[in-house]
Rosetta silent file (secondary structure, phi, psi, omega in degrees, C-alpha in Angstrom):
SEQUENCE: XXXXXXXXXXXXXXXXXXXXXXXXXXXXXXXXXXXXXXXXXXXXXXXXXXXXXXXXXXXXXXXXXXXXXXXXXXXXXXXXXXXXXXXXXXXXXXXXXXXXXXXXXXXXXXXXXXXXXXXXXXXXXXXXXXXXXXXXXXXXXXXXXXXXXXXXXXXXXXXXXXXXXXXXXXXXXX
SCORE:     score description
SCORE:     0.000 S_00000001
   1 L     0.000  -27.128 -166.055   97.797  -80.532  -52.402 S_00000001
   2 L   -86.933   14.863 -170.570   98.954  -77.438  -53.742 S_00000001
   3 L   -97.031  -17.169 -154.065   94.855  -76.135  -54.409 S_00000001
   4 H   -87.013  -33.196 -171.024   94.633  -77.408  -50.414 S_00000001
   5 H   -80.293  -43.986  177.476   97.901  -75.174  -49.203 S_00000001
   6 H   -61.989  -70.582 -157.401   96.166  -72.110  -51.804 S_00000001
   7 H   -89.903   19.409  158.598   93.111  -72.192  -50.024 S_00000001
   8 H   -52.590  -73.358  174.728   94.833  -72.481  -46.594 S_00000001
   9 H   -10.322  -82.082 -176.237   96.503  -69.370  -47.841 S_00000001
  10 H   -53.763  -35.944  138.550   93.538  -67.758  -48.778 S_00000001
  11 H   -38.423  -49.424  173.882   91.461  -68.626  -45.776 S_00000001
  12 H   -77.003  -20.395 -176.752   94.053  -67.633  -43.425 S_00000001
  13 H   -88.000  -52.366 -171.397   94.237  -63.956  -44.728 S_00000001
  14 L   123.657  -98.127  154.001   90.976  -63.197  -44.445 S_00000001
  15 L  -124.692  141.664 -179.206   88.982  -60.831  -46.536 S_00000001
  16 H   -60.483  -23.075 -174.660   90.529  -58.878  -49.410 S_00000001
  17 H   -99.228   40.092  146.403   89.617  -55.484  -48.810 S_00000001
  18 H  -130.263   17.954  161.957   91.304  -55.827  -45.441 S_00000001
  19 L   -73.276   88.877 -164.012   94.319  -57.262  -47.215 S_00000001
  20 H   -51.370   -7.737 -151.230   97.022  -53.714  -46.403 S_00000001
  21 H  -106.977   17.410  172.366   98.636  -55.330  -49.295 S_00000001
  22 H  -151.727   22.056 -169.875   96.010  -54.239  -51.817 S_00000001
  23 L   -74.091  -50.731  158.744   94.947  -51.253  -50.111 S_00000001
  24 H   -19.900  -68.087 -150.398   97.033  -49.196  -52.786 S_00000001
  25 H   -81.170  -12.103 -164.653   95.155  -50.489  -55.743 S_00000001
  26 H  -112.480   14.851  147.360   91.508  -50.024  -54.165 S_00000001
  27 H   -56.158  -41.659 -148.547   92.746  -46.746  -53.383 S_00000001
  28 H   -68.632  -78.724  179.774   93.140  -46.312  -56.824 S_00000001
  29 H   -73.437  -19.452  161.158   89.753  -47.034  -57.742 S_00000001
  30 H   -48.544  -43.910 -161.977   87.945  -46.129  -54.849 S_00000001
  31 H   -63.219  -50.981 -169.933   89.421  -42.407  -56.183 S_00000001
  32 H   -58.555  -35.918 -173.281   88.782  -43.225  -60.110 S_00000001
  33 H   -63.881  -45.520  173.362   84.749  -44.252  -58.800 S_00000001
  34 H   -80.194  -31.000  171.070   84.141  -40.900  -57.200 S_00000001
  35 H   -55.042  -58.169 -174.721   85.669  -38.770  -59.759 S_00000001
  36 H   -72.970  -14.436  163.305   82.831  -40.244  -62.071 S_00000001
  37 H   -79.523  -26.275  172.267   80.522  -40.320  -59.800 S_00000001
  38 H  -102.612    4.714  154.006   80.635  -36.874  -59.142 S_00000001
  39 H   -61.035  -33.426  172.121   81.255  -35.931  -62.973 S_00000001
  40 H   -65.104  -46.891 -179.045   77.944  -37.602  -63.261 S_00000001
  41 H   -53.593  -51.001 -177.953   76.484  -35.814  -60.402 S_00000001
  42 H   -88.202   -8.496 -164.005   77.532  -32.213  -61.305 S_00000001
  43 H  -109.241  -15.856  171.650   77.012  -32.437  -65.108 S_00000001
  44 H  -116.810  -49.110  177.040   73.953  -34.463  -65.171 S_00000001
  45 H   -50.131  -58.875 -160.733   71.727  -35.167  -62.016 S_00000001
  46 H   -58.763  -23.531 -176.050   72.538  -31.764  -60.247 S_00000001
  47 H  -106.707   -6.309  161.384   71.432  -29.326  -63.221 S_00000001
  48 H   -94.593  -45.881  168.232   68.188  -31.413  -64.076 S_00000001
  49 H   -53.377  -12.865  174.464   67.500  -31.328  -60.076 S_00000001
  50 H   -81.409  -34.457 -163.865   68.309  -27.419  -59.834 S_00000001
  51 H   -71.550  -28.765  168.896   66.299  -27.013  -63.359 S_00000001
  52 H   -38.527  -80.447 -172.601   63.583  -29.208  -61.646 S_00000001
  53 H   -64.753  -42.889  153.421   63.564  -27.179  -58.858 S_00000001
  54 H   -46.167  -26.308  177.077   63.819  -23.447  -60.672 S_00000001
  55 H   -94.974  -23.632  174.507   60.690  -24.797  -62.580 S_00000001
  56 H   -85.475  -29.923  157.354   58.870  -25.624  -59.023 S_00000001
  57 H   -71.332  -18.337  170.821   60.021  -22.494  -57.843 S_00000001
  58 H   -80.600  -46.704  166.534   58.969  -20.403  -60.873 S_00000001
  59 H   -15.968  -71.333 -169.904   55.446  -22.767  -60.833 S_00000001
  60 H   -55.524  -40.696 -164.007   55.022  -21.532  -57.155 S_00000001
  61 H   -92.214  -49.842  169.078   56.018  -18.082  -57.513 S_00000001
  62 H   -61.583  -17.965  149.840   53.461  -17.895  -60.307 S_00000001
  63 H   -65.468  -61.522  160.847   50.449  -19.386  -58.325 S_00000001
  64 H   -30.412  -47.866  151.246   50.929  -16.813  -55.687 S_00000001
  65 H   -36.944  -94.554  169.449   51.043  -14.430  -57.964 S_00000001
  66 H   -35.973  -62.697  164.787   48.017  -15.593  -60.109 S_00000001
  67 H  -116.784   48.637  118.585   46.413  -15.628  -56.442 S_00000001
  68 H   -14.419  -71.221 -166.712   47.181  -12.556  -55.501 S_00000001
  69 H   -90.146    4.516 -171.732   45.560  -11.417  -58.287 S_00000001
  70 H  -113.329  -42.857  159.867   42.387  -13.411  -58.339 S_00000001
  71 H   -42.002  -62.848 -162.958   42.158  -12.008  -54.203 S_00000001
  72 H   -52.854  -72.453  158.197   42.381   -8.661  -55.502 S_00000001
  73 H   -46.488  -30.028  175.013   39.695   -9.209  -57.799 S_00000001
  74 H   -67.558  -34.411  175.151   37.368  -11.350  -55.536 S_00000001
  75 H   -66.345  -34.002  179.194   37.920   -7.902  -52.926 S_00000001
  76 H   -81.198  -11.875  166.811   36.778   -5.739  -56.047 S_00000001
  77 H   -90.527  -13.484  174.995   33.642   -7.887  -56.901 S_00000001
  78 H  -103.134   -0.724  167.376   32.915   -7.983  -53.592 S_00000001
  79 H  -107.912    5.793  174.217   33.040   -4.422  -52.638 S_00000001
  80 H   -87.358  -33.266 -173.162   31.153   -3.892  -56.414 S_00000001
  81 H   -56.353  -80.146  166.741   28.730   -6.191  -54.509 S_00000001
  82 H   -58.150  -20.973  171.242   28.326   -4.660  -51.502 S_00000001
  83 H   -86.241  -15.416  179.992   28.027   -1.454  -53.359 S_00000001
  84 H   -65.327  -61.761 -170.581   25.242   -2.672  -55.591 S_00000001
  85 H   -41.166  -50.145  174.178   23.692   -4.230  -52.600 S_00000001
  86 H   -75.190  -30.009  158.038   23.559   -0.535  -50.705 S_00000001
  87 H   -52.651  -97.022  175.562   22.279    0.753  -53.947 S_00000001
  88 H     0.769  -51.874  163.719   19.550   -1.607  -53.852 S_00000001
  89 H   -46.382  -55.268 -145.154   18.608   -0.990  -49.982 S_00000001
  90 H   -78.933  -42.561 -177.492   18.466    2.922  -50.731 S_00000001
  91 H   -73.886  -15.303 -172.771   16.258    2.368  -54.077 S_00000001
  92 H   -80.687  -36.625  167.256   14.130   -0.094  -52.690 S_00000001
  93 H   -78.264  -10.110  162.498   13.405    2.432  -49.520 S_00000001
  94 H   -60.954  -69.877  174.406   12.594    4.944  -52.143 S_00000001
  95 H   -34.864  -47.538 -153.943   10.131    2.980  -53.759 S_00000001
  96 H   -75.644  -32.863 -170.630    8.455    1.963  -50.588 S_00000001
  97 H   -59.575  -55.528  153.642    8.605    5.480  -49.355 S_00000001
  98 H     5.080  -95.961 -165.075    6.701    6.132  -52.782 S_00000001
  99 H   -57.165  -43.403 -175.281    4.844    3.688  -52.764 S_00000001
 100 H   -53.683  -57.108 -162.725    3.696    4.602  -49.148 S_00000001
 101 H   -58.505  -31.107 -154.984    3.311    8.653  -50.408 S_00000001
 102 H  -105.071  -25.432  167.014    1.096    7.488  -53.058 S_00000001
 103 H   -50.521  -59.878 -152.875   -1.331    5.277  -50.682 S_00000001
 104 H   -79.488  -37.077 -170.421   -1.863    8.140  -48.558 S_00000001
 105 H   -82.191  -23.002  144.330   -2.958   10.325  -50.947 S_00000001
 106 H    -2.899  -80.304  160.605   -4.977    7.649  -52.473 S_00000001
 107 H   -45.649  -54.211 -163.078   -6.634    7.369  -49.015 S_00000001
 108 H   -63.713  -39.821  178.899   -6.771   10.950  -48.137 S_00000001
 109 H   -73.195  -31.153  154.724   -8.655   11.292  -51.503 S_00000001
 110 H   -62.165  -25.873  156.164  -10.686    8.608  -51.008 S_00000001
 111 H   -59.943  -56.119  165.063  -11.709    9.491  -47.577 S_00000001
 112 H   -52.587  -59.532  171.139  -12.938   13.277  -49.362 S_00000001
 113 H   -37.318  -60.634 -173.297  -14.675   11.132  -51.615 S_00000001
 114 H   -71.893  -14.184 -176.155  -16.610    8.921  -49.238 S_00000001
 115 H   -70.806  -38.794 -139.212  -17.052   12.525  -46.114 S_00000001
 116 H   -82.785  -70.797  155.757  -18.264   14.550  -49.310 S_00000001
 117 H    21.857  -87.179  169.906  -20.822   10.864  -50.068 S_00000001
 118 H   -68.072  -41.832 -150.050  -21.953   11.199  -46.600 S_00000001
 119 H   -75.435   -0.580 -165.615  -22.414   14.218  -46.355 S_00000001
 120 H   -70.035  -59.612 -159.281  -24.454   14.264  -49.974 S_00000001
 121 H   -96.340  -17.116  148.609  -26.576   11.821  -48.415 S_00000001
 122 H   -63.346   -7.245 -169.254  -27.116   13.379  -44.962 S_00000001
 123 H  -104.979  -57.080  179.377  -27.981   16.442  -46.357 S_00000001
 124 H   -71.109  -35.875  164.730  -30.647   14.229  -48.724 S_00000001
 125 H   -43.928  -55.016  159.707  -31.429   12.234  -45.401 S_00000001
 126 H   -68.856  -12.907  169.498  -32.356   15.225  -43.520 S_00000001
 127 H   -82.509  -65.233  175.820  -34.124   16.601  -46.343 S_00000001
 128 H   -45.217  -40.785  162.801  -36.202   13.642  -46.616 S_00000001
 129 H   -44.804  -31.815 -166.826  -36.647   13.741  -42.387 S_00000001
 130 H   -91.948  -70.757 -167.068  -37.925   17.294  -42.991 S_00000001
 131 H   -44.861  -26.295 -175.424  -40.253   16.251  -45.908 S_00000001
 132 H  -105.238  -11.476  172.067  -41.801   13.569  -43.581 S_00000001
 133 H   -81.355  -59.967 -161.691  -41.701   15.920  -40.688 S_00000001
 134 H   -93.100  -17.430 -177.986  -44.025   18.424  -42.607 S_00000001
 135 H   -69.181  -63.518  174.871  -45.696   15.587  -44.500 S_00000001
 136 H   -33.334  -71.355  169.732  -46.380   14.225  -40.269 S_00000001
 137 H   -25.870  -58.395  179.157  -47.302   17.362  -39.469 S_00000001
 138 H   -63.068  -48.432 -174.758  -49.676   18.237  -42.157 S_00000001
 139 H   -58.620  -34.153  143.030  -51.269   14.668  -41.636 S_00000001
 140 H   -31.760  -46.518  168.088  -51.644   15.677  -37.909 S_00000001
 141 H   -59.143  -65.095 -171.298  -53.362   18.631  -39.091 S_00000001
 142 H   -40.098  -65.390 -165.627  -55.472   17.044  -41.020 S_00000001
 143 H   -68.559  -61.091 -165.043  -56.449   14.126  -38.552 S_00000001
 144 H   -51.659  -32.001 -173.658  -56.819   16.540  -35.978 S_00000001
 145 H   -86.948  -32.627  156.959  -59.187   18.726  -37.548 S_00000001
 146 H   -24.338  -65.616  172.090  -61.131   15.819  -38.651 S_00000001
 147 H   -87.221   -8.116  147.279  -61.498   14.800  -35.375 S_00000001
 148 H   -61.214  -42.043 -177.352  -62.207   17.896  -33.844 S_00000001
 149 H   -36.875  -67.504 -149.597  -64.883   18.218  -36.361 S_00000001
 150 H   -83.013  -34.209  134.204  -66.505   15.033  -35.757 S_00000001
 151 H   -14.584  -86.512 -167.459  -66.162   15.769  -31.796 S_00000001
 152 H   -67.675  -51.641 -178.198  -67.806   18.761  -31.697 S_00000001
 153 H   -74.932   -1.441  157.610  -70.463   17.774  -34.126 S_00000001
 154 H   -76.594  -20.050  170.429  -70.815   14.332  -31.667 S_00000001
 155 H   -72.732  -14.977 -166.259  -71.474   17.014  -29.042 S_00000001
 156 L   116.896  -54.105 -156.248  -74.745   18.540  -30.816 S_00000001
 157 L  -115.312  153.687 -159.098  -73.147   21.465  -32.232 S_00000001
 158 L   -63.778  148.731  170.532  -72.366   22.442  -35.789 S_00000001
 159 L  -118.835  142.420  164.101  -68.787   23.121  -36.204 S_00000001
 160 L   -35.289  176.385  149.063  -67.048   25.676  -38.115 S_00000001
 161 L  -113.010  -46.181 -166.795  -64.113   24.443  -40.645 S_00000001
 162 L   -70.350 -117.884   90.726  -62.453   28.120  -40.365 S_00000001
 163 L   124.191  -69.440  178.582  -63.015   27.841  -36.253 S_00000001
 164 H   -69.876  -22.112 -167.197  -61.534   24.486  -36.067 S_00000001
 165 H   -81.987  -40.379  168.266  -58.858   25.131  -38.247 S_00000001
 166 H   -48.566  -97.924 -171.556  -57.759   28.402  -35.989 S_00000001
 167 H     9.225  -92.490  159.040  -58.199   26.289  -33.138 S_00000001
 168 H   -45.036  -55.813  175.555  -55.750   23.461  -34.251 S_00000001
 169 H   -44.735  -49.556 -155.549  -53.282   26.156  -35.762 S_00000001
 170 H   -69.492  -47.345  172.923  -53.026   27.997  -32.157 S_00000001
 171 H   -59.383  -34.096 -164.956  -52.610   24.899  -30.487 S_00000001
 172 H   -63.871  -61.683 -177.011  -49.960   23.255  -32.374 S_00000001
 173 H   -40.878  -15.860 -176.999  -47.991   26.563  -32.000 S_00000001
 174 L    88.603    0.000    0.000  -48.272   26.005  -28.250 S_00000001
């Protein structure tokens, strides 16, 4: 009976930490639990989370840094770039201009070469035209006097050669 009257007892109160009559002692330790928890807190967690964090902030501050300095260089290779690039344009229109200048005179000399050509061979063209013009000529002479000849002596009468030959000269002249 007396375990049945204890856990009347014990039943009837209720829960211990709402027992006022033990509030004292869990006072006690509630107090003693937080002192160590925050001796633990400031002497061990909190200075590896600040060093933690002083190493993500140094980390951080040096990647910014580092690119900073890797912009700074990517603007100087790329204005080394662009200056190469304008070099390049300006020598490359040089060349070409060159190359153009050196064409022309090419041409222009070849072009004296082939006028002074023709004319070398219009000048032998026209010589030869003249040579077949008096070669024509003579052979006109010739045939002509022939056939005056042969005319006049089909008429009956003897013909001169000095006669005919006047003749033909006077005419040709017109």
């Amino acid at each position: 009976m007396a375990t049945e009257t204890q856990g009347a007892e014990e039943s009837a109160s209720g829960m211990p930490q709402l027992d006022f009559s033990t509030f004292p002692n869990q006072i006690f330790w509630l107090v003693i639990t937080l002192v160590v928890i925050y001796l633990i807190l400031s002497r061990v967690a909190l200075p590896r989370i600040a060093s933690v964090l002083a190493e993500r902030q140094g980390t951080i501050t040096n990647d910014i840094a580092l690119a900073d300095e890797l912009k700074r260089k990517a603007e100087e290779a790329e204005a080394a770039y662009d200056k190469a690039l304008a070099d390049a344009r300006l020598e490359a229109s040089k060349i070409i201009a060159e190359a153009k200048n050196e064409i022309q005179s090419d041409l222009e000399d070849a072009m004296t070469k082939a006028d002074a050509e023709i004319a070398a061979k219009t000048a032998e063209s026209e010589k030869a035209i003249a040579e077949i013009r008096a070669g024509a000529v003579e052979a006109v002479k010739e045939v002509s006097k022939d056939t005056a000849k042969e005319i006049v002596e089909a008429l009956g009468v003897k013909a001169d050669a000095k006669a005919v030959t006047a003749a033909i000269t006077a005419r040709m002249k017109g």
